[in-house]
Structures are given as structure tokens and as C-alpha cells.
C-alpha positions in Angstrom: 87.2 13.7 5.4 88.0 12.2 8.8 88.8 8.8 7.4 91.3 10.5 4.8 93.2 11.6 7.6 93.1 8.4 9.4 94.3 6.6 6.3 96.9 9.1 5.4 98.2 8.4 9.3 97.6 4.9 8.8 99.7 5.1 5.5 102.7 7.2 6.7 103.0 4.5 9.7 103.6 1.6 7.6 105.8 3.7 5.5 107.8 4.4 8.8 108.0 1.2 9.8 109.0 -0.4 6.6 111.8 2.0 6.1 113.0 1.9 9.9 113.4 -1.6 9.1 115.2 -1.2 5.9 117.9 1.6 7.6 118.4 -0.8 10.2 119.2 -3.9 7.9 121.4 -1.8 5.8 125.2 -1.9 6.9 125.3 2.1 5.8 122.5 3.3 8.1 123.1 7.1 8.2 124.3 7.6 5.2 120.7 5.4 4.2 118.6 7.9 6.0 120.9 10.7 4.9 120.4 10.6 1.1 116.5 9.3 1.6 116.3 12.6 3.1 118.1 14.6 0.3 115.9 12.4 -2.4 113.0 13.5 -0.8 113.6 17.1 -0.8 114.6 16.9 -4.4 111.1 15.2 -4.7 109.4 18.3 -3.2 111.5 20.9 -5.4 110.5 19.1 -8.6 107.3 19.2 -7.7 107.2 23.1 -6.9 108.8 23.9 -10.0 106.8 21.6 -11.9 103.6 23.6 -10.4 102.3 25.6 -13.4 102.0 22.1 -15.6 100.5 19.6 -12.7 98.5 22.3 -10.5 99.9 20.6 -7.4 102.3 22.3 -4.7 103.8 21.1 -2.0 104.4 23.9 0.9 107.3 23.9 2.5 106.7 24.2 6.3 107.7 22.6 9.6 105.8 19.9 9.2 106.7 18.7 5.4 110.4 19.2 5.8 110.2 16.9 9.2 107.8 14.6 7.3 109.6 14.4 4.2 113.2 14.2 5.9 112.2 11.3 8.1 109.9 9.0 6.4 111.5 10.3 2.6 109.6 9.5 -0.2 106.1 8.1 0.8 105.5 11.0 2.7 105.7 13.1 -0.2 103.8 10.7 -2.0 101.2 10.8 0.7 101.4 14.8 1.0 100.1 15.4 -2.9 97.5 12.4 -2.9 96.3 14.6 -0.1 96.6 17.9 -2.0 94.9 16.0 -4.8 92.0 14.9 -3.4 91.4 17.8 -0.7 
């Protein structure tokens, strides 16, 4: 269980990095990490709605809408591979 976490920490770091690095490079920066933001909160609704059919829910809390609006998508990703397989 320990090393899940590690790996999911491990996971959302690269993530971060990549996509700092891809903000920066882009000439449209905050507008970049504005709709990555607004994609990934779209990502959690679908998946909430889409609960009764997949069995998987994302709860929104401090700590998913400051994950998901700052690393976007692969921390959503990494949020239900973790709901999955706890």
C-alpha cells in the first residue's frame, strides 16, 4: 500500500514537471494553465455523473480541486487509478 502512494507521488511529480515545462514554452501561458484547469474539472464532472455505469467517483474536496486545477489531467488520471485499485 505504501509503495502505491510513493508511485502515485512519484507519478503526479513528473506530471508537474512535464506540464510546468510545457506552460512555460507556450507563448499563451495563463491562458495554458487556465483551460488545463477548466479541462480537468470537466474531467472530474463526467466522471461523477458517469458513476452509476463505471462504479468510480471522484470526491470533490480541497485536495482534488487543488490537484486537479494545477497539475490538470494526470492528476485525475492518477486520482481514479487510485480509486481503482484501493
Amino acid at each position: 500500500m505504501k509503495v502505491l502512494g510513493i508511485l502515485a507521488v512519484v507519478w503526479l511529480s513528473v506530471c508537474a514537471f512535464v506540464l510546468l515545462i510545457l506552460h512555460i514554452k507556450s507563448h499563451r501561458m495563463f491562458k495554458s494553465i487556465f483551460l488545463n484547469a477548466v479541462l480537468s474539472f470537466a474531467v472530474i464532472a463526467i466522471i461523477n455523473l458517469t458513476q452509476k455505469f463505471t462504479g468510480v467517483a471522484v470526491p470533490l474536496n480541497w485536495w482534488t480541486a487543488v490537484g486537479s486545477g494545477t497539475l490538470g489531467i494526470p492528476c485525475v488520471f492518477g486520482i481514479v487509478v487510485l480509486q481503482i485499485l484501493i
